[in-house]
C-alpha positions as CSV (number, residue, x, y, z in Angstrom):
1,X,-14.1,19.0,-22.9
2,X,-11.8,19.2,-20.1
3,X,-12.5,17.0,-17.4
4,X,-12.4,18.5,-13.6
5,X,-11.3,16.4,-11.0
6,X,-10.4,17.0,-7.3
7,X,-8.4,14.5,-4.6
8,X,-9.7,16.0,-1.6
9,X,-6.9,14.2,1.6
10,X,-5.3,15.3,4.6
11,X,-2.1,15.5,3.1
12,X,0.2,14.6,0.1
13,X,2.9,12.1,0.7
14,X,5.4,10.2,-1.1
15,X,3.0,7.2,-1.9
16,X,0.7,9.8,-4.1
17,X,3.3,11.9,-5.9
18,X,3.6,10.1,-8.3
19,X,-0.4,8.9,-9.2
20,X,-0.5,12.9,-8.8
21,X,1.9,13.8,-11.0
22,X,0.4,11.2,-13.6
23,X,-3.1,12.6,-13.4
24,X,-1.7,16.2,-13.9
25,X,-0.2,15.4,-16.9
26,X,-2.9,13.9,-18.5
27,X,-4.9,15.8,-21.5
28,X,-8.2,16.5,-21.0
29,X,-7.7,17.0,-17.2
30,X,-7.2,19.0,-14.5
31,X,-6.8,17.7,-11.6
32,X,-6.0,19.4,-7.9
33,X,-5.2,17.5,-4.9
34,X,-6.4,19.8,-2.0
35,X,-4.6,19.3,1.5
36,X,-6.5,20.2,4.1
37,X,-4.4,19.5,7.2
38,X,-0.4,19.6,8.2
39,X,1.6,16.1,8.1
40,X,1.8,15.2,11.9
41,X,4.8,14.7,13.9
42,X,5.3,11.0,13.7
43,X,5.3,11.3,9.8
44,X,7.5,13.8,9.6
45,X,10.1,12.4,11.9
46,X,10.3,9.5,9.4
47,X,11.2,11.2,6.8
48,X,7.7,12.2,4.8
49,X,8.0,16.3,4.7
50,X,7.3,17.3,0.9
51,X,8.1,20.7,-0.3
52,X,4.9,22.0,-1.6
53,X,6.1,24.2,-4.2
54,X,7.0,21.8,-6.2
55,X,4.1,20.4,-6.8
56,X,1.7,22.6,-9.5
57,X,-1.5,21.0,-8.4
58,X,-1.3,21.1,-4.7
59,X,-3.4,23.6,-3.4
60,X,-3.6,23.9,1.0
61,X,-6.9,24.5,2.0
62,X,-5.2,26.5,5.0
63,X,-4.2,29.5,2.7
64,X,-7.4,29.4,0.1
65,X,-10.5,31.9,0.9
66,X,-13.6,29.9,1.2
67,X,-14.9,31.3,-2.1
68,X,-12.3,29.4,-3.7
69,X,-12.6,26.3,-1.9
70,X,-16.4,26.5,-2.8
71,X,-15.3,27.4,-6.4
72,X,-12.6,24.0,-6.2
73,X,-15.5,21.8,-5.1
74,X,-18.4,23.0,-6.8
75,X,-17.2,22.9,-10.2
76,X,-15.6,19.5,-9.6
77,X,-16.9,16.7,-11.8
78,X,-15.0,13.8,-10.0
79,X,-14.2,14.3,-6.3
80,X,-11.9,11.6,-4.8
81,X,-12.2,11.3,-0.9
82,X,-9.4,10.4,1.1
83,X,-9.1,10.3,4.8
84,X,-10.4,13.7,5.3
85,X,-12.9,15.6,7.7
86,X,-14.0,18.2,4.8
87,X,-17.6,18.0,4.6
88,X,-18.4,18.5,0.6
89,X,-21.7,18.2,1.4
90,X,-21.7,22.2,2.2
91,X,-21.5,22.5,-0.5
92,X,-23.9,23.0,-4.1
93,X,-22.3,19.7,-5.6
94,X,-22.9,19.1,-9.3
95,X,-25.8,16.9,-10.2
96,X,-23.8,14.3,-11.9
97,X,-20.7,14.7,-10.0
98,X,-18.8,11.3,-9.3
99,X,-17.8,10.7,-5.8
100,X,-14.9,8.0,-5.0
101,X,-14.5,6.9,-1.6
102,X,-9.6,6.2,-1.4
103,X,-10.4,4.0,1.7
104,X,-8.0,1.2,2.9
105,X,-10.1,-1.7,5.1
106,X,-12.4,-0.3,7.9
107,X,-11.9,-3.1,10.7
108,X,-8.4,-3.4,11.2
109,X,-8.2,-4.5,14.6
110,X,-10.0,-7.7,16.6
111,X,-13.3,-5.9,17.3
112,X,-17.0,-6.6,18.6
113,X,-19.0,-6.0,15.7
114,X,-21.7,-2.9,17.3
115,X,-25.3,-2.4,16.1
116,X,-24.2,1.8,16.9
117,X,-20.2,1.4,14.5
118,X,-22.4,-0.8,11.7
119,X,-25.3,2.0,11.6
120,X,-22.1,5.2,11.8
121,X,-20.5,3.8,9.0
122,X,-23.7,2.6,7.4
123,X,-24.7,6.3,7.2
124,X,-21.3,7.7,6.3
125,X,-21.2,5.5,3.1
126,X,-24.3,4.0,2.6
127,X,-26.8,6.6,2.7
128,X,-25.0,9.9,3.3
129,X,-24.1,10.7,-0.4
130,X,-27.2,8.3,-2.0
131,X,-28.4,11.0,-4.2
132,X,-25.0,11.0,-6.0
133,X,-22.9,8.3,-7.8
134,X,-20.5,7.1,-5.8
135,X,-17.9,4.3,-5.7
136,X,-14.9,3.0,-3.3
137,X,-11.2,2.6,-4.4
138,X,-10.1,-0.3,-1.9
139,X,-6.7,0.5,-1.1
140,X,-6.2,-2.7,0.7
141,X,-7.9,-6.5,0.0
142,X,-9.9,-6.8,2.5
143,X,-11.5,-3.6,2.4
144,X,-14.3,-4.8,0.0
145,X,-15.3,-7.3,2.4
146,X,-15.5,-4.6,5.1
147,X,-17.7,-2.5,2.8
148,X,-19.8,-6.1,2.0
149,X,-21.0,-5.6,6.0
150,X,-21.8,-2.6,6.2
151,X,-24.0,-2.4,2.2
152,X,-22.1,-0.2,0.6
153,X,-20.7,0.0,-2.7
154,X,-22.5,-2.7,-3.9
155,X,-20.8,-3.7,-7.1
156,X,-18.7,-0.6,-6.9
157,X,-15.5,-1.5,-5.4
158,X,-12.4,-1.7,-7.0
159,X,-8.7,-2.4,-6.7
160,X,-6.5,0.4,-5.9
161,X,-3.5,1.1,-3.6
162,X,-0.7,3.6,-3.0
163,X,2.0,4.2,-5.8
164,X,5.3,4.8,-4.9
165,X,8.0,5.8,-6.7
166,X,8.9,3.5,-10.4
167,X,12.7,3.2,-10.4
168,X,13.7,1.2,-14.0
169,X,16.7,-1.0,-13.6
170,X,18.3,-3.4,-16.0
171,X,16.3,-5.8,-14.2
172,X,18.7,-9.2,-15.5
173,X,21.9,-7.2,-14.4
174,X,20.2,-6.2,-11.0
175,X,19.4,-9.7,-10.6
176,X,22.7,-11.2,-10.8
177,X,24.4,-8.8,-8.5
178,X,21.7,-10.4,-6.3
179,X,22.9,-13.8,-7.1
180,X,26.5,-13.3,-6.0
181,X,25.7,-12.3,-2.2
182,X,26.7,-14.3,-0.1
183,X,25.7,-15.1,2.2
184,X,21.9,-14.4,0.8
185,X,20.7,-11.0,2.2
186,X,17.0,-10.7,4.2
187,X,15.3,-7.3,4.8
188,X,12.5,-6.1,6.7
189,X,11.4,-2.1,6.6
190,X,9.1,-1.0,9.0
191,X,8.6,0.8,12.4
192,X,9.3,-1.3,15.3
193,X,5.8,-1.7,16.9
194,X,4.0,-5.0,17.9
195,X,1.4,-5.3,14.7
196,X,4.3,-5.0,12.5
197,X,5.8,-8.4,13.6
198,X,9.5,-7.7,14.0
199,X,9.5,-10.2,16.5
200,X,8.3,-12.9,13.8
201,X,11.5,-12.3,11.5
202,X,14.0,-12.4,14.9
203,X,12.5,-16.0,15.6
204,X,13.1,-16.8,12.0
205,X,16.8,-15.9,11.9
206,X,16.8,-17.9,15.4
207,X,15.5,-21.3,13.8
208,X,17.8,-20.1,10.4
209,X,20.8,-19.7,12.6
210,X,20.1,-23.3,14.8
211,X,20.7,-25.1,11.3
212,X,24.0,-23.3,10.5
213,X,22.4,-21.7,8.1
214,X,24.2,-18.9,6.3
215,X,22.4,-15.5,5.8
216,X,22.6,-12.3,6.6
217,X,19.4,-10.1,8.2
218,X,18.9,-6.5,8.2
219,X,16.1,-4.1,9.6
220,X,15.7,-1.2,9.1
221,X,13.5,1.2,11.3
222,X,12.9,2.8,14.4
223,X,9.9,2.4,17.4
224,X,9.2,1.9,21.2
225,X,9.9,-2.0,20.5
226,X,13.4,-1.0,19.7
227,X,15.5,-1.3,22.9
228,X,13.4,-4.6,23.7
229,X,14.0,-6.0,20.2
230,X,17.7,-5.2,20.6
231,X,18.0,-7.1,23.9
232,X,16.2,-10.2,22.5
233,X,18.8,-10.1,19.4
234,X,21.4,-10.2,22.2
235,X,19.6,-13.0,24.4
236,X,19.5,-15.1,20.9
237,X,23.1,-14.6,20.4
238,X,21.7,-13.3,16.8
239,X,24.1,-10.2,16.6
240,X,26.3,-11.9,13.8
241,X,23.5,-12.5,11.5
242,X,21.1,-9.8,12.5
243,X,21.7,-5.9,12.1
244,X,19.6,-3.4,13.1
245,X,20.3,-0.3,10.8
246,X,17.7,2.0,12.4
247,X,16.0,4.8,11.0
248,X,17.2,6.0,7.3
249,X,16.0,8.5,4.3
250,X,13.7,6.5,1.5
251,X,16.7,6.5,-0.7
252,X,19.1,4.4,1.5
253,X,16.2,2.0,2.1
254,X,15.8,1.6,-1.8
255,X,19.6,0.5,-1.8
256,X,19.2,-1.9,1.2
257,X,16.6,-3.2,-1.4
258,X,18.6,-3.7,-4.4
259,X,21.3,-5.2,-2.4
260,X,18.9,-7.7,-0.5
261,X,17.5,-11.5,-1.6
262,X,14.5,-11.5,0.1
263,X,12.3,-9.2,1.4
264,X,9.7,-9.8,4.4
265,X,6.7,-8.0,5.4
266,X,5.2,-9.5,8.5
267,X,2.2,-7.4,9.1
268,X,-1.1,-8.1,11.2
269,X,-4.6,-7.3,9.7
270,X,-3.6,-3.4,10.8
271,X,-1.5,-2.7,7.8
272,X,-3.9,-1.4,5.6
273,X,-1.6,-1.4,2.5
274,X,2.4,-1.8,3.1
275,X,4.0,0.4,0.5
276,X,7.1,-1.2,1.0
277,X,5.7,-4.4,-1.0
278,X,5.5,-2.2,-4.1
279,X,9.3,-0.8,-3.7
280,X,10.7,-3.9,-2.9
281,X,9.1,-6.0,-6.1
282,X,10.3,-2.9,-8.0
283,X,14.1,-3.7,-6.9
284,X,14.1,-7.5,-7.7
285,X,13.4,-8.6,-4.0
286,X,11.8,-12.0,-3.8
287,X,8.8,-11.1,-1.5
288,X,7.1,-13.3,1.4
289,X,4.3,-11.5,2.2
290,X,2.1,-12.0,5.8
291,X,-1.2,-12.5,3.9
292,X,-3.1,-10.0,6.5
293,X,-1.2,-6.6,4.7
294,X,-3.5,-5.2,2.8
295,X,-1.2,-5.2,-0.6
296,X,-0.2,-8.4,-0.3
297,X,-3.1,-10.1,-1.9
298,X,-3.3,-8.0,-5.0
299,X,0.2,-7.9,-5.6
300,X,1.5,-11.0,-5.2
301,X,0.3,-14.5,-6.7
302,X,1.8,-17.1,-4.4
303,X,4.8,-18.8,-6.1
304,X,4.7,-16.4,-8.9
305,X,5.9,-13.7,-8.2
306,X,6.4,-14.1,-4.5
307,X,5.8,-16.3,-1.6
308,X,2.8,-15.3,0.8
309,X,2.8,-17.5,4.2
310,X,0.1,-17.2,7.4
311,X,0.0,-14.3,9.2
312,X,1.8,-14.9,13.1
313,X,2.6,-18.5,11.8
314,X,7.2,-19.0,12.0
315,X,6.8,-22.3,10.4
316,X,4.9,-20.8,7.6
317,X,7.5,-17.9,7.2
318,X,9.8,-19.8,7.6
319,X,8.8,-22.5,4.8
320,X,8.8,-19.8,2.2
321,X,12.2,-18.7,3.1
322,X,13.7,-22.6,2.8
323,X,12.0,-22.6,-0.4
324,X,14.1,-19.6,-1.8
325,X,17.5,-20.9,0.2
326,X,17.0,-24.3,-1.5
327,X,16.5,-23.2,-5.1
328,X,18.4,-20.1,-5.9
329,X,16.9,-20.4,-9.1
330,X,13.3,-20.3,-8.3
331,X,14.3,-17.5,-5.7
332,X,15.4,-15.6,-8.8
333,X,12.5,-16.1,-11.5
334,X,9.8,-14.7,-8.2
335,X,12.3,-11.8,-8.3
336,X,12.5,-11.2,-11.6
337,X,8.7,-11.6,-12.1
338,X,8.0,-9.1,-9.2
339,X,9.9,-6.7,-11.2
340,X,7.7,-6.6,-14.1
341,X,4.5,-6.8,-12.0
342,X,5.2,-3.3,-10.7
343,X,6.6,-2.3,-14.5
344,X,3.8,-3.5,-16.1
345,X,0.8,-3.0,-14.1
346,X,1.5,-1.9,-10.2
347,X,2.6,1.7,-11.1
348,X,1.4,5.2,-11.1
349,X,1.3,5.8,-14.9
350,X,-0.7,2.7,-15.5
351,X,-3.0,3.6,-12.1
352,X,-3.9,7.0,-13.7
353,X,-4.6,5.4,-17.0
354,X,-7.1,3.0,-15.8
355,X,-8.7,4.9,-13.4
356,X,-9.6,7.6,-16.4
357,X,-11.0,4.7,-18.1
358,X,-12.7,3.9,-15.1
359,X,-14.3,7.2,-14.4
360,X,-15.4,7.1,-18.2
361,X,-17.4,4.1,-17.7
362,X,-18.8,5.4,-14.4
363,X,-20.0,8.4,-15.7
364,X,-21.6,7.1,-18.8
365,X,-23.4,4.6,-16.3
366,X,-21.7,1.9,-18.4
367,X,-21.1,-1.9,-17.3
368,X,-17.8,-3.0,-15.5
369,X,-16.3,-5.2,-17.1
370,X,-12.1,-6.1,-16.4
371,X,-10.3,-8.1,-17.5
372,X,-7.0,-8.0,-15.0
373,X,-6.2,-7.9,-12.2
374,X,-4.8,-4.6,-11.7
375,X,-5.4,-0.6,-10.2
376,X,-9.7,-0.4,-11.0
377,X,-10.5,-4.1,-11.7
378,X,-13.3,-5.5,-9.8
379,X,-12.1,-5.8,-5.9
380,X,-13.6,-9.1,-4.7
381,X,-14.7,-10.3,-0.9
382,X,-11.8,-11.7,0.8
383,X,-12.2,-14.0,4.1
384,X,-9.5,-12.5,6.7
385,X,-8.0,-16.0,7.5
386,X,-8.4,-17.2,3.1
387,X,-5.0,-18.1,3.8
388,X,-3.9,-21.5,5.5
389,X,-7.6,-21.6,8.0
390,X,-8.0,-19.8,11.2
């Protein structure tokens, strides 16, 4: 019997395709991702537009009749909500329909913890949809421990994420071309606004550079912080060891990746996942990871296949890097490793596998039980500051 299932979101971006795609594909399935609002302008300027047509399970709630919405949702046996405003609950659901929550953390920033926010979002997940079966797919570590606070979920959260793009390489051959630049190559991706830390990797090349250290960094983005970074690259006298490249399409920043050593993400607690983590373990990037980005902690085992150091901390950061300067070799093997993490476990294809599994269990009221630690395991409660104290 051909199972129904509908990814209700605002809209479809390059992080889903391919999870999309995946689920499509898959026998016994139909699956529709419904769009139900236009990609804003900040989104598009970078680079996100999608042509729709090309995509045989997209369906725009903007050009559907509302019989056919209501059709869409009330036939649905497994509704995934993403960041929508859709309210299903107009509608006649089924009885056993399966309802799973695509939510990165709730409490990104620094907050006062309200009696009036714990009870909105107590209702919105905990008690709104309590006649039906529900569950959360944390796309981002810390989210179970934001769901923890609030009651909700309880012992139905599980590890998920966005899915970029696979690219297969002859991993051993990409790796050596790595191993001849010199001098070694580091990259940050990002838009250039204060939670992403630019400003962390700029002090970095400054203490790199004060130990005639050899290297080369480029980043690669645009933002309001852009002029100011540029003039503190100049005050640092940093201009011959740090480029910044600007804004460029997803393909050019996939080459920046397989040309570069290491790759740094230096997010705050507001990145809720940090796609470019997945893309740069797929091109062979040694990754230090800001432990506050919501991907980092499920994809990256310190010192196995990257390097993870203390949020804000430039002696932490910059620890990891030494390490991969003074041991080319070691730099290499956390490379290599992050490779196959993605390859083997971190991809679309696998994340639509598992989460079938996962809704067959789920369904049948069956017992969780994982045994990795990939897409649909069992997400644990992670502390904000798990890494290196407060």
């Amino acid at each position: 019997m051909t199972m129904k299932i509908v990814f209700i979101s605002n809209y479809l971006n390059g992080h889903q395709t391919e999870f999309c795609k995946h689920m499509s594909e898959k026998k016994d399935i139909e699956f529709i991702f419904l769009q139900t609002q236009c990609m804003d302008e900040e989104r598009l300027k970078l680079g996100w537009a999608l042509d729709s047509t090309k995509f045989n399970y997209l369906r725009e709630l903007s050009s559907m009749s509302e019989k056919n919405v209501k059709d869409l949702i009330e036939f649905a046996d497994v509704i995934i909500l993403g960041d929508s405003k859709v309210d299903i609950l107009r509608y006649s659901l089924k009885i056993d329909v399966l309802l799973l929550f695509y939510r990165e953390r709730l409490f990104k920033k620094k907050h006062i913890f309200s009696k009036t926010r714990y009870l909105k979002l107590w209702y919105k997940y905990a008690f709104k949809y309590r006649h039906y079966e529900t569950a959360v797919l944390c796309a981002s570590a810390y989210a179970s421990a934001d769901f923890e606070k609030i009651r909700a979920f309880k012992g139905r959260k599980f590890k998920w994420g966005y899915f970029p793009q696979f690219i297969e390489y002859d991993i051993d051959q990409l790796m050596q071309k790595k191993k001849k630049n010199s001098p070694v190559k580091i990259l940050w991706v990002g838009r250039l606004i204060g939670w992403k830390r630019c400003v962390d990797v700029i002090e970095l090349a400054k203490k790199l550079k004060q130990e005639n250290t050899a290297f080369q960094l480029n980043i690669v983005g645009n933002g309001i912080l852009e002029e100011e970074i540029k003039r503190y690259i100049n005050k640092l006298n940093l201009n011959d060891c740090v480029s910044l490249e600007g804004s460029c399409p997803q393909i050019q920043v996939r080459k920046y990746m397989e040309q570069a050593n290491i790759f740094i993400i230096s997010s705050t607690h507001e990145e809720g996942w940090g796609a470019v983590v997945n893309e740069a373990m797929n091109s062979g990037c040694v990754v230090i990871g800001s432990h506050a980005a919501g991907a980092v902690p499920f994809l990256i085992e310190n010192e196995k296949n990257g390097l993870i150091y203390k949020c804000e901390n430039i002696e932490s950061m910059y620890a990891c890097v030494r390490k991969c300067l003074d041991n080319s070799e070691f730099a290499q093997r956390m490379g290599h490793n992050a490779y196959y993490t993605i390859k083997d476990t971190w991809n679309a294809d696998n994340a639509a596998e598992k989460l079938i599994h996962l809704i067959s269990h789920l369904k049948k009221k069956d017992k969780i039980i994982t045994n990795d630690n990939g897409p649909c395991s069992i997400s644990g409660v992670l502390d904000d500051w798990w890494f290196g104290g407060k």
